[in-house]
N, C-alpha and C positions, 0 to 999 in steps of 0.2 A: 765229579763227586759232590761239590759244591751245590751244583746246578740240581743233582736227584735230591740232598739234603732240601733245596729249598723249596722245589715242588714236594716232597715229602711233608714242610713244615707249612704250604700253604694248602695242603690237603688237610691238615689236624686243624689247623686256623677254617677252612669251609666247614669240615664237619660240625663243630662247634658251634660254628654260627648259623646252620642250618641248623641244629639241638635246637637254640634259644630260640627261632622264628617258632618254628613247630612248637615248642611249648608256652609261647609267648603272641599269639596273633594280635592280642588288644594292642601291643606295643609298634606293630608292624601297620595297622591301620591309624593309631597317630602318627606316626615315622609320615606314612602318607599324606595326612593330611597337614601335616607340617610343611613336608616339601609342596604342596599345591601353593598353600598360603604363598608361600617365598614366591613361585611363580608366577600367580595369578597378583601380590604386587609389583611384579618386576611388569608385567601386562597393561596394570592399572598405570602408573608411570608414565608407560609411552603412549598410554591413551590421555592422559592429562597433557603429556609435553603436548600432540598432536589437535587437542582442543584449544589449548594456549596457543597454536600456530592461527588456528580458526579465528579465535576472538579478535586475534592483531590484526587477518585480513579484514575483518570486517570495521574495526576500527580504523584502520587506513580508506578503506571504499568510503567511510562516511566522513573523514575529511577530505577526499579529493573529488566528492561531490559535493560538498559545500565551498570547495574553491572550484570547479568548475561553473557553477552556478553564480557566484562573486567575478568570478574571467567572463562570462555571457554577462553578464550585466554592465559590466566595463568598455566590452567591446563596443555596443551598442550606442553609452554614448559617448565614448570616445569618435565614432563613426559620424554619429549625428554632429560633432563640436569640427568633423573635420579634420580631425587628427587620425589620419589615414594608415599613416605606420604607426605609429603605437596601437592603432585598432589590429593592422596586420598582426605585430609582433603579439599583440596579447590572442589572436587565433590560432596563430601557432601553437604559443602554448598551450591553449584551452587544447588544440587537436592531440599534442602530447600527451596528456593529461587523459585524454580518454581513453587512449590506446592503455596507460597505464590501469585502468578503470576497469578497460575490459581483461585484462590479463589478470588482475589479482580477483575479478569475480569468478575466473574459469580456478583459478587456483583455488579459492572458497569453496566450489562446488567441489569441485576435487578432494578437498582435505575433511568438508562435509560427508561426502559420500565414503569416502576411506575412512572416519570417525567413527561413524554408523555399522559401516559392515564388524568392524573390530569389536564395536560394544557387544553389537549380538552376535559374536564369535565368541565373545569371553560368557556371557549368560549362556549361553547355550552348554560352554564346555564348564561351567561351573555346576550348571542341571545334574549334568552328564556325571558327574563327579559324584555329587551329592547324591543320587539314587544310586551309584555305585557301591557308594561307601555301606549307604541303608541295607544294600541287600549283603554286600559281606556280614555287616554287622547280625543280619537274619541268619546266614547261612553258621556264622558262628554261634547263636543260640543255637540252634536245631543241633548243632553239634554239640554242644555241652548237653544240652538235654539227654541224647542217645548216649553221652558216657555216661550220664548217669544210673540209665536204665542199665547200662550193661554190668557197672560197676554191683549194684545191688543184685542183677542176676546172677554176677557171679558169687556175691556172698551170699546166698541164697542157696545157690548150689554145693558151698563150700561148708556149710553147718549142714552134718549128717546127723541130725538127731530125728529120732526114731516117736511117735503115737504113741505121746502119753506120759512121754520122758518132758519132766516138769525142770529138768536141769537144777544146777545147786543152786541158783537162785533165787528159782520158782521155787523151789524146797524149801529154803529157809523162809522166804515169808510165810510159806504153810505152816510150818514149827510155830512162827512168831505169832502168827491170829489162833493155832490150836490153842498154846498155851495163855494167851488172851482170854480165849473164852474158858479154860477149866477153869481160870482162876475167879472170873466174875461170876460163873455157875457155883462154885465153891462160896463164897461172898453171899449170895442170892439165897443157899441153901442154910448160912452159917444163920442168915437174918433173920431168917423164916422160924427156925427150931427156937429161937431166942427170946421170940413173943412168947407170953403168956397166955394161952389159950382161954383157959379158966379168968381171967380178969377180962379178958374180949370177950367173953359169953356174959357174965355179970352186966359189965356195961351194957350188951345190949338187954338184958330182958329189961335194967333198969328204963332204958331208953323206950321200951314197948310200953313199962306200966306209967310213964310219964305222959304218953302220949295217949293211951286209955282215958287216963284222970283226966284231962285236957278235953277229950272227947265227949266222956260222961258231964264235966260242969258246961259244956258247950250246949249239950242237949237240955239238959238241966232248968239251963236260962231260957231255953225256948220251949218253954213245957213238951216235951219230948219223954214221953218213959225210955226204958231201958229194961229189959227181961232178963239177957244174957250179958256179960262182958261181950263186949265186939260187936252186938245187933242191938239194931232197936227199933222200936214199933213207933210208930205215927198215931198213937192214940192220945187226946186231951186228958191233961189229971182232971178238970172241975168241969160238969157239962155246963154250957151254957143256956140260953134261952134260944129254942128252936129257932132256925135258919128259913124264911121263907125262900119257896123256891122264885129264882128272878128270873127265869128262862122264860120261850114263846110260851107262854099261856098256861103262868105257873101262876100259883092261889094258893090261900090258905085253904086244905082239903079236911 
């Protein structure tokens, strides 16, 4: 009984948490990439301890070749002064010495080449990761997009209103600009009636005999007659003294 209760409770506990993935993927692609991070420095780590092995080999080869090079010099003249065993014993050690020389250069190369292959093991599956991630992250727009589309098709389909049907919305603001305009036509018609007509017509004839008088002392001053109100003739009040003609092969005739 125990045992169905508790696959029962870790069935409700799956479903649950399969709900949240499915409505929650942003949270499942950091979850991701959280867990990379941790791993890729748990990676980083043992590529550093293993570079740190490298660097001490290589610091140890460059002191036991500065003392092998310090032993060959000793040997020599200790050999030349005569002193035959202590030249011995320091050949020995110098032979020691290299054998150590060569073993931790085989080991350098070793830890060199196992260094290297790891680095571009880890770049590689960091690429590998990173354009991973890029294309969920694609696949998860393209999906929000299509819910979107659907979303809107279905409320689209779901508003059954019919051509022409302006709904109450659309209705009221129709009310609200009708009765807009009766009232400014009303206003516009109220202004209109309001003017005095008979004082608009005064003003203007005054404005036409103003402008006559105006016309006539203009004419007036440039010796211009006048016959009618509104026309006038181009004839001199006083004649003068005959005008020779000044044209090709004008004379007095």
């Amino acid at each position: 009984m125990f045992a169905r209760i508790a696959r029962l409770m870790k069935g409700f506990v799956g479903l649950f948490v399969s709900g949240l993935e499915a409505a929650n993927p942003e949270a499942l692609i950091e979850a991701a990439r959280h867990e990379f991070r941790e791993k890729i420095a748990q990676y980083n780590l043992a590529l550093a301890r293993m570079a740190g092995v490298a660097e001490r080999l290589k610091s140890q080869i460059k002191q036991k070749t500065t003392r092998a090079t310090d032993l060959e010099r000793r040997i020599l003249a200790n050999h030349q002064a005569g002193n035959l065993e202590l030249a011995g014993t320091l050949a020995r050690e110098l032979q020691e010495l290299k054998a150590d020389l060569a073993e931790d250069a085989a080991e350098l190369k070793e830890t060199e080449e196992g260094y290297q292959v790891n680095l571009r093991q880890a770049k590689v599956t960091q690429k590998e990761f990173e354009d991973k991630v890029r294309a969920l992250e694609k696949q998860l727009s393209q999906v929000k997009i299509k819910e979107a589309q659907a979303e809107a098709a279905a409320a689209l389909s779901g508003a059954a209103f019919q051509v022409g049907d302006l709904g109450d919305t659309m209705r009221s603001v129709d009310e609200v600009l009708q009765k807009r305009y009766e009232e400014a036509a009303g206003k516009a018609r109220l202004a209109k009636d309001i003017v005095d007509m008979d004082t608009v017509t005064e003003k203007e004839n005054e404005r036409r005999a103003l402008e006559q008088g105006a016309l006539a002392e203009f004419l007036a001053a440039r010796g211009v007659a006048t016959s009618t109100p509104g026309t006038a003739q181009a004839t001199p009040v006083a004649a003068g003294p005959a005008a020779k003609d000044m044209g090709p092969g004008g004379g007095d005739k």
